[in-house]
C-alpha positions as CSV (number, residue, x, y, z in Angstrom):
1,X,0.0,0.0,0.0
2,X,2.8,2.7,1.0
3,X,4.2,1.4,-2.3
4,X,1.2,2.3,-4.2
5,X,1.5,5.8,-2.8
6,X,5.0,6.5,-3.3
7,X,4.6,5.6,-7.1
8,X,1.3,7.5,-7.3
9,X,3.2,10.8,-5.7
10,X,6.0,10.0,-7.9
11,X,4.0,10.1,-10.8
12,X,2.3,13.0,-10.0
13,X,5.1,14.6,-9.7
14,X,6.1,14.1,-13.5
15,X,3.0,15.1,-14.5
16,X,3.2,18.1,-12.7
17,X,6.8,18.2,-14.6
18,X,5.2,17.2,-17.6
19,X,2.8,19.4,-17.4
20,X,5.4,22.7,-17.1
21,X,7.1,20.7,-20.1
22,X,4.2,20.8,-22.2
23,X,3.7,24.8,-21.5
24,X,7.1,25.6,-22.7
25,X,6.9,22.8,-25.8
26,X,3.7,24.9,-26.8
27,X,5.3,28.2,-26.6
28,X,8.1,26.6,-29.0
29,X,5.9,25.3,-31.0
30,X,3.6,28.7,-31.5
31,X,7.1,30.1,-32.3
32,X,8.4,27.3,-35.1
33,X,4.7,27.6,-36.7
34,X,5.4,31.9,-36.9
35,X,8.8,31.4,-38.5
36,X,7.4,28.2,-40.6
37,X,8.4,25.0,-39.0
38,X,6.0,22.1,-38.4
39,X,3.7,22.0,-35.4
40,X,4.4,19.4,-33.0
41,X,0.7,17.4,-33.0
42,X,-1.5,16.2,-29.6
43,X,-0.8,13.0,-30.5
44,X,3.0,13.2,-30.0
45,X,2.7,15.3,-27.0
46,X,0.2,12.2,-25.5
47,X,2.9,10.0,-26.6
48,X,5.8,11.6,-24.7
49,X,3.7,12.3,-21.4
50,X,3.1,8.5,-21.0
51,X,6.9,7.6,-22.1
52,X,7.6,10.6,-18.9
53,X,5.2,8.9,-16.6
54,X,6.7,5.3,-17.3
55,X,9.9,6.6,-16.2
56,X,8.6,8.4,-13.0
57,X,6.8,4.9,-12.0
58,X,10.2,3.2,-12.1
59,X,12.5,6.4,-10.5
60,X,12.9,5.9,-7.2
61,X,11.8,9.2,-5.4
62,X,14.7,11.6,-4.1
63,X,15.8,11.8,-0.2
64,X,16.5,15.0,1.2
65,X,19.0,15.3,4.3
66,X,16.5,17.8,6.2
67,X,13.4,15.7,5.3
68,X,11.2,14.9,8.0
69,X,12.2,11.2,8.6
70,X,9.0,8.4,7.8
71,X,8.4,6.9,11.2
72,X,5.1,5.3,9.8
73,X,7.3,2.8,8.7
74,X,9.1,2.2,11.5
75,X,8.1,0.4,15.3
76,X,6.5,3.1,17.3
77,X,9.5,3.1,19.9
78,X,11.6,4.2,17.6
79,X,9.6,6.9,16.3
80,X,9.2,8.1,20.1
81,X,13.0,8.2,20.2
82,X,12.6,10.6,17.2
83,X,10.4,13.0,19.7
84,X,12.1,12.3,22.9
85,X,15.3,14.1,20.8
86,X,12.9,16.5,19.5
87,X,12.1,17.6,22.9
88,X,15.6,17.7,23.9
89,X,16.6,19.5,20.9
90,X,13.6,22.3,21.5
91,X,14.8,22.8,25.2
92,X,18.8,23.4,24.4
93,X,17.6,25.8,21.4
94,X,15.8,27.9,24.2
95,X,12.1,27.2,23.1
96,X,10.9,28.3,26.4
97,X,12.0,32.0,25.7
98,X,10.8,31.5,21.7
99,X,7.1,30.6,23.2
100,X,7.3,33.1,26.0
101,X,7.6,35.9,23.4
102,X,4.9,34.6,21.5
103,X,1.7,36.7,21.5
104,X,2.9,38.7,24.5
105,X,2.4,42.4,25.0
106,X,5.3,44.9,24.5
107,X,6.5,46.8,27.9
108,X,8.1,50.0,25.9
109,X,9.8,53.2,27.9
110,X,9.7,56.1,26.1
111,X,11.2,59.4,27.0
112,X,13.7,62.0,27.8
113,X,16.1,62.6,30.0
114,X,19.2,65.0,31.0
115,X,21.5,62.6,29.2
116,X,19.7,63.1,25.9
117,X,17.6,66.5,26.1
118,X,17.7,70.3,27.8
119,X,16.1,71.4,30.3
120,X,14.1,73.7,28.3
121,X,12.4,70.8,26.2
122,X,11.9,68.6,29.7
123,X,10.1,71.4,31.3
124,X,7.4,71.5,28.6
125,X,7.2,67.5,29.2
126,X,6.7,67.5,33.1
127,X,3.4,66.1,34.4
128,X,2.8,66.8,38.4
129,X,1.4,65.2,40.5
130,X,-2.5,66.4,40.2
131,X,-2.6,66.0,36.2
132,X,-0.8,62.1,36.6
133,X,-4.1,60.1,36.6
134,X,-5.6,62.1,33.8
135,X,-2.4,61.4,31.8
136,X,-2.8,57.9,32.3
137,X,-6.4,57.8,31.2
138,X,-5.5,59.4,27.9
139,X,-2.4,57.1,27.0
140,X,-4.7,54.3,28.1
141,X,-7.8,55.9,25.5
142,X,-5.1,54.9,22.4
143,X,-6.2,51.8,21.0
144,X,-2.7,50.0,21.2
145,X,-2.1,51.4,24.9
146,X,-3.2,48.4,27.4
147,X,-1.3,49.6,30.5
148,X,0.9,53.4,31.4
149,X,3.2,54.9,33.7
150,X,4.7,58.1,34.0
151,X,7.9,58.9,36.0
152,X,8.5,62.4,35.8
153,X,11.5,64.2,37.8
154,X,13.7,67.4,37.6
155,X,16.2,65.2,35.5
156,X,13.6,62.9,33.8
157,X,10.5,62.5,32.1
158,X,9.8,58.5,31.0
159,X,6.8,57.2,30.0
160,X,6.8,53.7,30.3
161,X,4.0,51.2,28.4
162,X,2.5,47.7,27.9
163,X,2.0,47.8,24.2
164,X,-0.4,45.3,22.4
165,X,1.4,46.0,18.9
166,X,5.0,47.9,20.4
167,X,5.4,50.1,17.0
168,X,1.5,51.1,17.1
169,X,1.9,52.2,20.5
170,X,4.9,53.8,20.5
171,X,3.7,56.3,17.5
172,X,0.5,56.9,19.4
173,X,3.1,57.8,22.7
174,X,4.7,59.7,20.0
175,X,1.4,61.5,19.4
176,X,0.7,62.1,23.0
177,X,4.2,63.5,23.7
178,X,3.7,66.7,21.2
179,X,0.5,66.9,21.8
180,X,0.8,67.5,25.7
181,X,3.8,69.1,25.3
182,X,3.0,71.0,22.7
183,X,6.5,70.5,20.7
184,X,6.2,69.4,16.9
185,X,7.4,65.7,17.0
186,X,10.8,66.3,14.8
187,X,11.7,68.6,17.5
188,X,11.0,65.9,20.1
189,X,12.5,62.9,18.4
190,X,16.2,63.7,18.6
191,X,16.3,64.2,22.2
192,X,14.2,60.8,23.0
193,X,15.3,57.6,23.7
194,X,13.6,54.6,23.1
195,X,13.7,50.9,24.7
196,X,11.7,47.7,24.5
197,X,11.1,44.3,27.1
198,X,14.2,43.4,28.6
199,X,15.9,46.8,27.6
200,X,13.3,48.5,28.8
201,X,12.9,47.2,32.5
202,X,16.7,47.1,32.9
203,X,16.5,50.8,32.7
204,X,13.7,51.0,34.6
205,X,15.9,49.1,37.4
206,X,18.9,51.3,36.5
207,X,16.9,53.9,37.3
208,X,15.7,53.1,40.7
209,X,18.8,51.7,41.6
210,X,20.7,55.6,41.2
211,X,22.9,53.9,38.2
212,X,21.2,56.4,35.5
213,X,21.7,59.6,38.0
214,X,23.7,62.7,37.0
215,X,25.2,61.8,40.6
216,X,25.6,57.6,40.8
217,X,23.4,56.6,43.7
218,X,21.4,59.4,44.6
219,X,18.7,58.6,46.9
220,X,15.7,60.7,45.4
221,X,15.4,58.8,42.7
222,X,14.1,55.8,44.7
223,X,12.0,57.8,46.5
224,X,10.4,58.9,42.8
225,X,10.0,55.6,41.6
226,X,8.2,54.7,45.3
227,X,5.7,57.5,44.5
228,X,4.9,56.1,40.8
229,X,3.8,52.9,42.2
230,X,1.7,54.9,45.0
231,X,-0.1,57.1,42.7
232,X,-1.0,54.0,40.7
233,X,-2.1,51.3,43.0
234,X,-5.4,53.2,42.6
235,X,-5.8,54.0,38.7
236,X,-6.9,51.1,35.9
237,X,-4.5,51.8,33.6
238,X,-1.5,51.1,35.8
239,X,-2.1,47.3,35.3
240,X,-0.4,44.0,36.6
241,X,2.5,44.2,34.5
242,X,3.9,47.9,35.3
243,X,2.4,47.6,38.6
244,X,4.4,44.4,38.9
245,X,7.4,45.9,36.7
246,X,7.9,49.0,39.6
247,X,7.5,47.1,42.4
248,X,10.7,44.7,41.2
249,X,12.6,48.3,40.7
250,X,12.1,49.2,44.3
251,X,13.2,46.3,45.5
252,X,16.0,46.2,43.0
253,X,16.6,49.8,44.6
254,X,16.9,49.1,48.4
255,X,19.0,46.2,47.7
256,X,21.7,48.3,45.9
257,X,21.6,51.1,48.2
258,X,22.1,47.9,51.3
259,X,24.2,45.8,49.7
260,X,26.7,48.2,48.0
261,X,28.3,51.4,49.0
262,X,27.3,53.3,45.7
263,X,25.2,55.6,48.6
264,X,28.1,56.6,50.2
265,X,29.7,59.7,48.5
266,X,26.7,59.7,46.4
267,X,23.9,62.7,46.5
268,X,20.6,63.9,46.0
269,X,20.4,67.1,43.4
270,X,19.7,69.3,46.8
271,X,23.0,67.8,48.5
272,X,24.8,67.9,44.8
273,X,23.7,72.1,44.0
274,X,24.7,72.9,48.1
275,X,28.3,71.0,47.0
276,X,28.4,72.7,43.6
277,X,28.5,76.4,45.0
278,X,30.6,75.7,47.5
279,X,33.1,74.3,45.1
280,X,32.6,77.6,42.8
281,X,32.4,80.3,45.8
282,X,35.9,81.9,46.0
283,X,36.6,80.8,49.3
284,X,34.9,77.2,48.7
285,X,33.0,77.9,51.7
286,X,29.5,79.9,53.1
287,X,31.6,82.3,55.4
288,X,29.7,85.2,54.9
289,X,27.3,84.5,52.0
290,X,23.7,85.5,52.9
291,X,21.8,82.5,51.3
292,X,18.1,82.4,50.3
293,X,15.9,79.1,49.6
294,X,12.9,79.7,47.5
295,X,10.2,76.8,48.7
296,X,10.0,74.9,51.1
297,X,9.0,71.4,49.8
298,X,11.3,68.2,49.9
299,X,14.0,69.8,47.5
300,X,14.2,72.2,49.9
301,X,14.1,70.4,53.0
302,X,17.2,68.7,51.5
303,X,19.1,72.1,51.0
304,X,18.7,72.9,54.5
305,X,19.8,69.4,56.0
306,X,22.8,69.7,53.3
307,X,23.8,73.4,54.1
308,X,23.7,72.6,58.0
309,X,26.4,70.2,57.4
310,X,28.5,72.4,55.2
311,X,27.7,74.6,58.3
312,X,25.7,77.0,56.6
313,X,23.3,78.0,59.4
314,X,22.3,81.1,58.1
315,X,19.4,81.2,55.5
316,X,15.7,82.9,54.5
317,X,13.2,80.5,53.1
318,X,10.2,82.5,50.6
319,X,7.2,80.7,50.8
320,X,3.9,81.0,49.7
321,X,2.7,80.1,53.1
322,X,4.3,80.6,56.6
323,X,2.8,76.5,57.0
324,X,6.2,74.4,56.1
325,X,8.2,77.4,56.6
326,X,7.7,76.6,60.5
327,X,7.8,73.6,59.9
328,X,11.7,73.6,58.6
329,X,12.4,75.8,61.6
330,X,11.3,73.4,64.1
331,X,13.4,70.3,62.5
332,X,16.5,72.5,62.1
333,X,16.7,74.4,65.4
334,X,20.8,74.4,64.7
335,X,20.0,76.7,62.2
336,X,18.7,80.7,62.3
337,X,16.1,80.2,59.6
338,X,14.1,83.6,58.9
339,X,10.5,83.5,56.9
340,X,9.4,85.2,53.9
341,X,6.2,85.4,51.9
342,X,6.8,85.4,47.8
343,X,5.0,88.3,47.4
344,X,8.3,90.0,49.1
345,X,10.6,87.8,46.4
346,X,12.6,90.3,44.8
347,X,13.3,92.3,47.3
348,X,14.5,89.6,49.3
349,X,16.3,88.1,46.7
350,X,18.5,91.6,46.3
351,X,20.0,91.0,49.9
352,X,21.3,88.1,48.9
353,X,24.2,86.3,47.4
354,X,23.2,83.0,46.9
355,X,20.0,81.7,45.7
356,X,18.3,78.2,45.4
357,X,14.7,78.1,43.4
358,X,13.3,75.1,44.0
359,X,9.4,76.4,44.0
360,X,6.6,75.1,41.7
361,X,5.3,78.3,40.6
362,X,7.5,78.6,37.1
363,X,9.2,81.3,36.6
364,X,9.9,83.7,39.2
365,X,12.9,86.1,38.1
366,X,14.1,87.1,34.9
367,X,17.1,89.7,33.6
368,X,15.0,92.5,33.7
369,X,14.6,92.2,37.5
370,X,17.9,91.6,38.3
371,X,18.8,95.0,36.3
372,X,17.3,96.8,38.9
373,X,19.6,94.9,41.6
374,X,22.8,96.0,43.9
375,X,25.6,93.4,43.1
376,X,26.5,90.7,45.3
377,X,28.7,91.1,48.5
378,X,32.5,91.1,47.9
379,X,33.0,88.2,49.8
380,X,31.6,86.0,47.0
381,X,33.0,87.9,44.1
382,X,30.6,90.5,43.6
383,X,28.5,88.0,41.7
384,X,25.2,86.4,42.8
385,X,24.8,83.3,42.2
386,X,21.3,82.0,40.7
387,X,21.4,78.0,41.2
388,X,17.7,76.9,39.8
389,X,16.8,73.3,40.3
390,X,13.2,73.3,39.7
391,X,11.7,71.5,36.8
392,X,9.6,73.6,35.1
393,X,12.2,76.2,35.9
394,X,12.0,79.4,38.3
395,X,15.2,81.6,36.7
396,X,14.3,82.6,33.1
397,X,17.5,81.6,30.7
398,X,18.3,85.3,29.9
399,X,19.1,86.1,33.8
400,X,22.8,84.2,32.7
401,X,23.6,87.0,30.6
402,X,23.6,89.8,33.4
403,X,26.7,90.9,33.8
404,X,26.7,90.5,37.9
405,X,25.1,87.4,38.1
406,X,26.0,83.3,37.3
407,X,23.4,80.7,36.8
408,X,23.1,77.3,37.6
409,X,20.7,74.6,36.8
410,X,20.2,70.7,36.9
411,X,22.2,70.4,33.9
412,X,25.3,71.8,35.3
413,X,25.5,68.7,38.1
414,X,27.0,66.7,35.3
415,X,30.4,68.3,37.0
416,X,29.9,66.4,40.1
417,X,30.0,63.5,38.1
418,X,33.4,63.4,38.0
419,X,34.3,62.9,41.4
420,X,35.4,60.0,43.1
421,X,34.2,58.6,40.2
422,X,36.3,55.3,40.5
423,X,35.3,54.3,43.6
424,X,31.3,55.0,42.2
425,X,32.2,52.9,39.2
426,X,33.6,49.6,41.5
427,X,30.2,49.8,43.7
428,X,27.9,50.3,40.3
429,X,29.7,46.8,39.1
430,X,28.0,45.7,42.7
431,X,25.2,47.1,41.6
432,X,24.5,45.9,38.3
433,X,25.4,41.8,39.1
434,X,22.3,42.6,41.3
435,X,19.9,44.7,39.1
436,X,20.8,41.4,36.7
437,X,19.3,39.0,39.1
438,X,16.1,41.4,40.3
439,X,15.7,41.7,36.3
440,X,15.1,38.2,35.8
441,X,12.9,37.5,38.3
442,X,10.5,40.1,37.1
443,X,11.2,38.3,33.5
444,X,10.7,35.0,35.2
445,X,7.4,36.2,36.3
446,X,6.2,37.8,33.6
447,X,6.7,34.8,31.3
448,X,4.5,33.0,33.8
449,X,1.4,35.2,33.5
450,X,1.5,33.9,29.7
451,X,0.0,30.7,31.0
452,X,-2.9,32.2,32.9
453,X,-4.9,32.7,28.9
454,X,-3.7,28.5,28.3
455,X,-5.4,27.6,32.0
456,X,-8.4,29.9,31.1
457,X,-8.6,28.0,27.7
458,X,-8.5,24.8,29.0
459,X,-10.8,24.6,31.8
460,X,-13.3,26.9,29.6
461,X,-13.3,23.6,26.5
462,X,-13.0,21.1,29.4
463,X,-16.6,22.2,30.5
464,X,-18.1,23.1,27.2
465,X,-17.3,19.1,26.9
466,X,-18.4,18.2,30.3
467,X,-21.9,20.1,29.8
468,X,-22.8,18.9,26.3
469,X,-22.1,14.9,27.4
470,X,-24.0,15.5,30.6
471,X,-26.5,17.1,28.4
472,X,-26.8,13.9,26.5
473,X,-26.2,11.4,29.4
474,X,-29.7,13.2,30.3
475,X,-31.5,12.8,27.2
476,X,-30.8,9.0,27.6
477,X,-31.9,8.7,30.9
478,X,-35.1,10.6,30.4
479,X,-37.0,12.1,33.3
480,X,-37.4,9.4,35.5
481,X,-34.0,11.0,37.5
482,X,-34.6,12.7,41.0
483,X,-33.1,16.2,41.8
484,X,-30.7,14.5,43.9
485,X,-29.7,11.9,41.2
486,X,-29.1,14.6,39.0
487,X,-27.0,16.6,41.2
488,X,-25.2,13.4,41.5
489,X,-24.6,13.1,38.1
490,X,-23.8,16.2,37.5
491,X,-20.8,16.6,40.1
492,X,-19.5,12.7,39.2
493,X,-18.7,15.1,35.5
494,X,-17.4,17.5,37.2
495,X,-15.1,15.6,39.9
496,X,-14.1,13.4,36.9
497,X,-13.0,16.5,35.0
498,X,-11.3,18.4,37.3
499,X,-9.3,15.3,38.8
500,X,-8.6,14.4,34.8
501,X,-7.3,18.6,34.5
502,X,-5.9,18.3,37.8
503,X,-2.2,17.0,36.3
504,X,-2.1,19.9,33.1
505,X,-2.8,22.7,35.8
506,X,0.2,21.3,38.1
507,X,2.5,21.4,35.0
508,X,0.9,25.1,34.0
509,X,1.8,26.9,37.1
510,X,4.5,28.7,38.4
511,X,5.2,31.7,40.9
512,X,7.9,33.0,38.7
513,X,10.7,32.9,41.4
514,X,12.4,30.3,39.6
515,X,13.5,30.9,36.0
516,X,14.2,27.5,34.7
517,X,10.6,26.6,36.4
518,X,9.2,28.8,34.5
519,X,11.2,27.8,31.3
520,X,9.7,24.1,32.0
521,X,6.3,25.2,32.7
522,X,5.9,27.3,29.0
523,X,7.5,23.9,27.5
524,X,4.5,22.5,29.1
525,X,1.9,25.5,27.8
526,X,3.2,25.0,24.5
527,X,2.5,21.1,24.5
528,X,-0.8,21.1,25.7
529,X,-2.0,24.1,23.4
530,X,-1.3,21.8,20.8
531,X,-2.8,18.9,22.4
532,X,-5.9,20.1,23.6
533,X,-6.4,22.7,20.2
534,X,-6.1,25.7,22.4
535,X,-4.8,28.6,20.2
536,X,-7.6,29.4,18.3
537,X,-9.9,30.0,21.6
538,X,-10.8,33.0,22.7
539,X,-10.3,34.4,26.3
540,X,-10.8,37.8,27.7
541,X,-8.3,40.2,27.0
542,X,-5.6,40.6,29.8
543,X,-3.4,43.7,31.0
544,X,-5.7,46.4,32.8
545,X,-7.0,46.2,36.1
């Protein structure tokens, strides 16, 4: 019988061959009859497709080395030798990661930061606090947008994503972006960077952990990240895999800032503008310098702790209310802190020599003002010294081109960089073995929510089965059953079932904390999709809370 089969396929291969022969022999022949040679006739054509077909019969058929091998011919062991190599030969070409990335949403950051763009194109980008939620809700309204984050600082502004198609969504980001912003989207573009799955949560981790910071291992950061997750335990589109994605990079945080010394010698931008003008004030201390803090939020709470230790204990904090103000004067007592309202901003800020803007109000002095100003004291050089580290900013750009005064912003940290840089670098090397094992654990969990759709699948055709042969089982008996032999019935289907699933939901389900679990249970997805004819079901979409 297999014979039979091969000589049939054989043949109809040379009559497929045949066939294409014919084609070209008629085209020929068309040709000869134009330029006045004979016509081959149907007869001979007949004639030479049986003398083909007689030689395919007796031509045995060609063996290719990457054919699929013919077990049908074989004993069944050793065709299951075949598929016990086949398994082994999936597992050690990595098909656990090929089927984890299979039909899985995109998590995509997006964004700029003071690596890649100036302040003056961040600032138009920042989203506070009290607009987050409502910028969530619109990422979330674009069609390709299942899940969003914003993490938005004085040095950054990333928008982070679960994308259902990651190029759809990161155009419709795109769109958001200029739109909020209100910057065309060429100007955007060249200051943005752009990552994807594993790139993008090991930045995300990087982040968190102080490695990304104009000064390595500043503690704010964290402190950022912490109030993402906060302001979106409560919103729907900050879903189960960002929610899960920032809680790995807090904990990927405190474990560099316990386990390695990249904290110490590091700074917050407060601690990191106080160290800045002392390193530029002619005597590279405060002796003398009248300083002025404008707000009195954390930033500023910061200054003051890092000024008292550079034993600066004389300073005026502006406020718009006397509230925190007092508040800053009873945790410092060590330091003569004196109150002023902003309405009484420029004034102040003329008896001064050294002034930190760290307010939320936007701009608050420009060049025109200080015109109007005495210069600085002596003691500092005769020039005051503006140093704005606000985000959007509080010193207009043009107040660098008085004559009597020197600005500073975020941007100018960078120089801080630089020091003790090697001993930064040997902790960060710390730091990064162990942002490499937070990061795949969150992979190692994420890969195992890809079999929560395959459970759902399989226990939704399981009872669609269960049901219809109960159903029947029912007809069959007619109606001469009791409630309670029905009922009986009934749950002997469903105790029969779910003991009979009880085995593919063991080998489906993982907690993630163990990646070559998890490698072993989406081996195990994959075969039981095809088993059961799961791919094609539908299940309810997944991602938003």
């Amino acid at each position: 019988m297999v014979a039979v089969c091969a000589v049939v396929s054989v043949a109809r291969c040379g009559s497929i061959n045949q066939s294409v022969a014919t084609r070209s022999s008629a085209k020929s022949s068309c040709r000869s009859f134009v330029s006045g040679a004979p016509v081959v006739s149907a007869a001979a054509t007949r004639r030479r497709r049986a003398s083909v077909l007689s030689q395919a019969v007796v031509t045995p058929p060609q063996t290719h080395d990457n054919a699929r091998p013919n077990t049908t011919l074989r004993p069944v062991s050793a065709a299951a030798v075949d598929s016990s190599k086949a398994l082994e030969q999936f597992r050690s070409m990595g098909g656990a990661s090929r089927y984890a990335s299979e039909a899985k949403s995109s998590i995509v950051s997006i964004g700029l930061s003071i690596h890649t763009c100036p302040v003056e194109v961040r600032e138009k980008m920042a989203v506070p606090e009290d607009k987050w939620e409502e910028a969530i809700a619109e990422l979330c309204s674009y069609p390709h947008v299942e899940e969003a984050g914003i993490l938005s600082t004085c040095n950054r502004m990333e928008i982070y994503v679960v994308a259902l198609s990651w190029h759809r969504g990161v155009r419709e980001v795109e769109e958001w972006m200029s739109k909020y912003s209100g910057v065309p989207l060429e100007e955007l573009r060249p200051h943005m960077f752009l990552l994807r799955d594993q790139d993008a949560t090991s930045h995300l981790l990087k982040v968190s952990g102080g490695l990304d910071s104009v000064v390595m291992g500043e503690g704010q950061i964290l402190a950022q990240v912490k109030n993402v997750f906060a302001l979106g335990e409560n919103v729907d589109g900050f879903g189960r895999h960002l929610s899960g994605l920032f809680k790995a990079a807090i904990t990927a945080g405190k474990r560099v800032r316990s386990e390695t010394s990249i904290a110490s010698g590091a700074v917050s931008v407060s601690s990191a503008a106080a160290e800045l003008v002392q390193m530029k004030l002619p005597g590279g201390n405060f002796d003398g310098c009248r300083v002025m803090i404008v707000g009195a939020g954390t930033m500023s709470r910061l200054l003051v702790k890092h000024l008292v230790s550079k034993r600066c204990t004389e300073m005026t904090i502006v406020n718009r209310s006397a509230g925190r103000v007092e508040e800053l004067m009873a945790d410092f007592p060590e330091a003569n802190i004196k109150l002023a309202l902003m309405d009484d901003f420029l004034a102040q800020a003329e008896k001064h020599d050294v002034i930190f803007t760290a307010a939320s109000t936007g701009v608050i002095i420009t060049k025109a003002d200080l015109a109007n100003m005495a210069p600085a004291n002596a003691s500092v050089g005769g020039s005051r010294r503006l140093v704005d580290i606000a985000v959007p900013r509080n010193v207009d750009a043009d107040c660098g081109d008085d004559e009597n005064t020197i600005l500073y912003n975020v941007d100018d940290l960078k120089e801080l960089v630089e020091l003790n840089k090697d001993k930064r670098e040997r902790a960060a090397d710390e730091a990064r073995e162990l942002l490499t094992h937070e990061q795949a654990q969150f992979e190692a969990w994420r890969d195992s929510l890809e079999t929560v759709p395959t459970i759902k699948r399989l226990r939704n055709k399981a009872e669609i089965i269960r049901a219809a042969e109960l159903e029947k089982a029912m007809l069959k008996l007619g109606d001469g059953l009791t409630k309670k032999q029905m009922k009986a019935v009934e749950e002997l289907s469903r105790g029969i079932v779910n003991k009979l699933l009880h085995g593919p939901m063991q080998a489906l389900r993982s907690d993630g904390t163990d990646p070559s679990e998890v490698s072993q249970t989406l081996v195990n997805m994959h075969a039981l999709e095809t088993m059961f004819d799961l791919k094609d079901q539908n299940v309810p979409s997944r991602g938003r809370k």
